[in-house]
N, C-alpha and C positions, 0 to 999 in steps of 0.2 A: 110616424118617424120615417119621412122617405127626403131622397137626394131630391133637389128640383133642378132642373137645366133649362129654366124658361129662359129666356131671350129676353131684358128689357129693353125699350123703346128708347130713354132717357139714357143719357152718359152716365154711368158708375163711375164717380170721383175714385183715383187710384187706379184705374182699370187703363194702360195701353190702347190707342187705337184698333190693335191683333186683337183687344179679350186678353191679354196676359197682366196679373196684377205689376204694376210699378213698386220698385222697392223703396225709392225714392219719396211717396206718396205717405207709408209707413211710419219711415223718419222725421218726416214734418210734423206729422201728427203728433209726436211723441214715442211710438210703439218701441222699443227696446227691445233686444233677442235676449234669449235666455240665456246666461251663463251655462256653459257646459258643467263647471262643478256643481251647479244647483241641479240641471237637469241629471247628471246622474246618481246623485242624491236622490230624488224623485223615484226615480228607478228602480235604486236599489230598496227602497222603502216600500214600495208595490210588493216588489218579488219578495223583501223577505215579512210582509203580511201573508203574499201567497202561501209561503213554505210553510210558516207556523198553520195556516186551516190544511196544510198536506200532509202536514204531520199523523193524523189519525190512519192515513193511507198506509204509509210508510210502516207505521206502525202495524198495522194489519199483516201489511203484505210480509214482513220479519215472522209475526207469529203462525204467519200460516206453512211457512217453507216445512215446519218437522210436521204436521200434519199428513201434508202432501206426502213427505220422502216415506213416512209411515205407510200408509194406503196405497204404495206402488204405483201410484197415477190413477188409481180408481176414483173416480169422484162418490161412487156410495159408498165408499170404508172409509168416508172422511169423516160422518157421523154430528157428534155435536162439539169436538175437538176444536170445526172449524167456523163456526158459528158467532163467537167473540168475531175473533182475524176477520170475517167478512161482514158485518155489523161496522166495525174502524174503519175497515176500507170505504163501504159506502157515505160515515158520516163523511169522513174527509173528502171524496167527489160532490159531495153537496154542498159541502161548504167552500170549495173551488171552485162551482159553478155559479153559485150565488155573489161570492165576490168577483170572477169575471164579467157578469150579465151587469151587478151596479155600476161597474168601473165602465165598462162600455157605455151605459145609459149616462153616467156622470160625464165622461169625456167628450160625448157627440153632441151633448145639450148644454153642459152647464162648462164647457173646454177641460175640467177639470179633472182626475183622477183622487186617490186618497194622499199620495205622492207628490203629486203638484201643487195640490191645496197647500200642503206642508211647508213646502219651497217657496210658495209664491208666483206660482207660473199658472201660465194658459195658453191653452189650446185655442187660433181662431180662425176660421177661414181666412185663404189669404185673400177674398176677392170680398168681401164685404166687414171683415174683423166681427162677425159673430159667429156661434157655434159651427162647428165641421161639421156635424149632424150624425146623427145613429149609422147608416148605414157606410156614410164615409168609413169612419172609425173602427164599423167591424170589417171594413174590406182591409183596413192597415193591420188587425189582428191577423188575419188568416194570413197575409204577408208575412208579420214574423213569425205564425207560428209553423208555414212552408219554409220558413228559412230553416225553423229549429228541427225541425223533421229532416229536410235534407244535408244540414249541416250541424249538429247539433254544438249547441254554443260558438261556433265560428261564426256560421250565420247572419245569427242576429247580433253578434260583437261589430260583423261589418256596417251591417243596415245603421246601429247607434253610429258609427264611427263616421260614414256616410256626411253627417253634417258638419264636419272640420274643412272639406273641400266643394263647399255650396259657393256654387258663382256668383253669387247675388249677397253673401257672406251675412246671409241670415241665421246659418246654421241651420237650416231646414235637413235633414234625413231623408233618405231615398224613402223611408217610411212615413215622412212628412209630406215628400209629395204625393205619394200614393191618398194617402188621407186629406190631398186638398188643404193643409191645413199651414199653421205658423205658429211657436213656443214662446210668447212673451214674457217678460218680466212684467208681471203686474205688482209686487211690492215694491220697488224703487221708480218704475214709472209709471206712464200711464196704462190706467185698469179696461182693455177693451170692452167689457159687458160693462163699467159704470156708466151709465146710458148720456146722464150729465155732461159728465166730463170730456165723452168723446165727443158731445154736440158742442161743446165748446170749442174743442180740438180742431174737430171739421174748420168752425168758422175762422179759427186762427190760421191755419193753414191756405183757407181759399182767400184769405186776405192780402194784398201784395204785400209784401214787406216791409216796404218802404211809407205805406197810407198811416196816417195819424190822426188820431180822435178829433172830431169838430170839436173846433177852439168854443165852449161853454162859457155864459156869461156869470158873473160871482153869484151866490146868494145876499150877499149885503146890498144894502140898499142905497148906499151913500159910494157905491164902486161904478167907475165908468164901466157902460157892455164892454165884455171880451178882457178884462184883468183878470188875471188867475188871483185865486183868494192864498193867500198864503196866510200856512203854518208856521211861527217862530221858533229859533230851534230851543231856545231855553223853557220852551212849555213842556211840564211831565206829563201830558198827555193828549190826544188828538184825536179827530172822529175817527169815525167806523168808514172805513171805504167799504160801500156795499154796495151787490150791483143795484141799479136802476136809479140811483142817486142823480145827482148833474152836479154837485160839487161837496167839502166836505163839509158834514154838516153840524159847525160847533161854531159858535163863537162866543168871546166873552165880554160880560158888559160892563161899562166904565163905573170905578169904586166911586160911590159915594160921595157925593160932595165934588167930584171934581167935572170933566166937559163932559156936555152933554152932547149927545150922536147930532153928527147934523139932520136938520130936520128932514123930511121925506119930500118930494116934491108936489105941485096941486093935482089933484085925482085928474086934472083936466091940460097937463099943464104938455106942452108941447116934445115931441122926443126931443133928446140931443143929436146935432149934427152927426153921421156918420165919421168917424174918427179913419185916418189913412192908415191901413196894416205897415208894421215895421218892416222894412228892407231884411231881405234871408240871410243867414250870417256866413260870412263867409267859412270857404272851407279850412275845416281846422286841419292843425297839426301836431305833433307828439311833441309834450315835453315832459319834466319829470316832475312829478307830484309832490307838494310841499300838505303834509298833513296838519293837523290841528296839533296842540298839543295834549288836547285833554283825549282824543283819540286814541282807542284801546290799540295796540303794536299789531300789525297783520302777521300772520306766519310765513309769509314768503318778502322778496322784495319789494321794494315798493314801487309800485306800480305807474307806465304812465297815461296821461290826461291828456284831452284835446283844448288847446285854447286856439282861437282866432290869432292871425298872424298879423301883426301890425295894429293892434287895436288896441287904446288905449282904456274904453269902458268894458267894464268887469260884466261880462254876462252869466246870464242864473239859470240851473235846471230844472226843467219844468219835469215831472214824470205824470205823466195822463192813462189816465188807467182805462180799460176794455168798456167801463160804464159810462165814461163822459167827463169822470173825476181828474181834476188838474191837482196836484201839489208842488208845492215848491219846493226843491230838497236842501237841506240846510249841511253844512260842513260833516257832522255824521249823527245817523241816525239808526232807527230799527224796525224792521217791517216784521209782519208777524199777525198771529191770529190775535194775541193778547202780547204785545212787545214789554216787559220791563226793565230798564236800565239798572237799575237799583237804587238806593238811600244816594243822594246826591249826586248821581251822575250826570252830565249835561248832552244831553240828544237829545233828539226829534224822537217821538214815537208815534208809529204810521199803522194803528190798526186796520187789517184786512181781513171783511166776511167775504167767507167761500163757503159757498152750500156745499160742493163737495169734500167738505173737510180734509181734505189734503194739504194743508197750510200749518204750521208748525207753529207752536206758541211763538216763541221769537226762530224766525225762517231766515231771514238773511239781513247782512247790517249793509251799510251806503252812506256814501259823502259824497257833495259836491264840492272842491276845489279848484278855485280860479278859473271859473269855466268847465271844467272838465269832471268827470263823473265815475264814480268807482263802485263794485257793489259785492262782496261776498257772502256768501253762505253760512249759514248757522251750524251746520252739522244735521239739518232738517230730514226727515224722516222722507221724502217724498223728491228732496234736489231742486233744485232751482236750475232753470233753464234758460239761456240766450238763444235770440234770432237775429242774426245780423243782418243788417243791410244786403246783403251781395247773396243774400240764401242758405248760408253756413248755421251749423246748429251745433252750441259748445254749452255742456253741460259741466256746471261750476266746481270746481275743488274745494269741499266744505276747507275753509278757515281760511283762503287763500282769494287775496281782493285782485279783483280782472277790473282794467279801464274798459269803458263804452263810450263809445262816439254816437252823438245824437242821431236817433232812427232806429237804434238798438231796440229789437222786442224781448223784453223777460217777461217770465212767464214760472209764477210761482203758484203750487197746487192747482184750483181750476182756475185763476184768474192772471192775470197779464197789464201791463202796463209799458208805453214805448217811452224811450227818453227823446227828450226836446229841448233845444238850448234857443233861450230867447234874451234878447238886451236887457239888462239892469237898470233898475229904476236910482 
């Protein structure tokens, strides 16, 4: 368990030209600061574990005071009066020191103390987002506990207080930078030690913004290359978007008695001509969103849409997911680990596998209208996340539907998908 200050050769993604972490780098990723009412929550739950294994002390050191005053300060007429009293005193120092030793060992390896577990927070270095490391941690100890020596409870009131005026508005603590380190919320966002989800992160991040999935050809057989396979929104159910896929993978075959698929072409039989890509749509502009009627009411106002200015064909949104997966999104629908509508409701249902299980049975609902594209949040355990075009990163108000303009990246549990608006067939 030791600090290391090697020098790497290779750029550290995050890291300033200086060697000084980018705060900036953080927030792309996903990383979250801690709320200060959870982080003193945390706190307070440490110290008052501390206090209850102090209690034996405490205890001791009360029964030993008539002892002493007995004996006149002799230490051999204290006899076996004082024998109990210093038996309390010593459990309680053992069990003080045993729970500072795992709380350090837990904090520098695992970010975590008994208190932050609780909360939901961590501890991560700020230059690579894993553990601060053992000896980090016990160098921020001896900090607070030279605070509490020379100041006692002022001290270390200031040191906590410390991270409401961090320049970089992490909330870091003069005790945070001493310890190298940074306080996240790892239960509403992303979990730095889930190893997964930060390699996703990374690659979302070092991605420009603006890039979008190669256009993938259908899995049907009878579809020209480069047609996105659409889902109908009146279907109760739809594939699995899962990574590694190249589209979704359901379709269903004609009843009985009626046309038959057309047939396949000869094993030998020549490609089709390369077809011209469609002209890019122009740029849109805000109008005010005309919803469905079978569409459940949003809790805030309703929201606006982008349509093309001056264009008479109705264009459709494509959502193209982190795998290669195209969908077509229909008027409203439900995205989700397992999405269901209920006993007759009419939507699209867009299941999505995430290995890192951060995806919420039904995670966020969406509609395209007239062009334009709207998506809100379920109340999901985890949030739902935007990337906009220009670099901006607005995380969703459960129950309240936000317009996107196509190039938007969302980004729900470990997986992601960017919206794309293309000509209507």
């Amino acid at each position: 368990m030791s600090v290391t200050m090697d020098i790497d050769d290779e750029p550290t993604p995050g890291l300033r030209p200086d060697g000084r972490p980018d705060p900036e780098y953080a927030r792309a990723l996903g990383l979250q600061p801690a709320p200060s009412g959870r982080r003193s929550g945390a706190f307070a739950l440490d110290a008052a574990i501390w206090a209850v294994l102090a209690t034996p002390t405490l205890i001791g050191v009360l029964l030993l005071v008539d002892p002493v005053l007995a004996s006149g300060g002799d230490p051999t007429r204290l006899g076996s009066a004082a024998t109990g009293p210093l038996i309390a005193i010593l459990v309680g120092e053992a069990l003080t020191v045993v729970f500072g030793f795992v709380q350090l060992v837990l904090h520098g390896r695992l970010g975590v103390t008994v208190g932050k577990a609780a909360a939901g927070l961590r501890s991560v270095s700020v230059r690579d987002f894993g553990p601060a490391g053992f000896w980090r941690i016990v160098l921020r100890a001896l900090v607070l506990g030279a605070a509490q020596f020379v100041l006692p409870f002022i001290g270390p009131a200031i040191l906590f207080a410390s991270g409401s005026w961090d320049p970089e508005q992490r909330g870091r603590s003069w005790l945070d930078r001493v310890g190298g380190c940074y306080v996240v919320d790892a239960r509403r966002a992303l979990d730095p030690f889930d190893a997964r989800a930060m390699r996703r992160a990374r690659r979302v991040a070092a991605a420009p913004p603006e890039a979008e999935a190669v256009r993938l050809p259908s899995l049907a057989s009878d579809r020209p290359l480069g047609e996105v396979f659409q889902i109908p929104a009146e279907r109760s159910s739809s594939g699995v978007v899962s990574p590694g896929a190249t589209g979704i993978e359901s379709w269903t075959p004609p009843p009985i008695g009626g046309e038959a698929p057309p047939a396949a072409p000869p094993a030998f039989a020549p490609p089709p001509p390369p077809q011209a890509a469609p002209a890019p749509p122009a740029p849109p502009q805000l109008v005010p969103t005309q919803l469905p009627a079978g569409a459940p009411a949003a809790t805030a106002a309703s929201p606006e849409v982008a349509l093309p200015p001056g264009s008479s064909t109705p264009t459709r949104i494509v959502l193209r997911f982190d795998d290669g997966t195209a969908v077509e999104a229909s008027a409203f629908g439900l995205l989700g680990r397992a999405p269901d509508a209920g006993p007759g409701a009419n939507a699209q249902l867009l299941p999505v596998d995430d290995p890192s299980k951060r995806i919420s049975k039904v995670h966020a609902e969406f509609g395209a209208v007239d062009g334009g594209f709207w998506i809100a949040d379920r109340g999901s355990t985890n949030g739902t996340e935007v990337r906009l075009p220009d670099g901006r990163i607005v995380e969703l108000v459960p129950g309240v539907r936000t317009p996107l303009a196509p190039g938007a990246l969302v980004v729900v549990g470990g997986r992601s998908f960017t919206i794309t608006s293309e000509p209507g067939r």
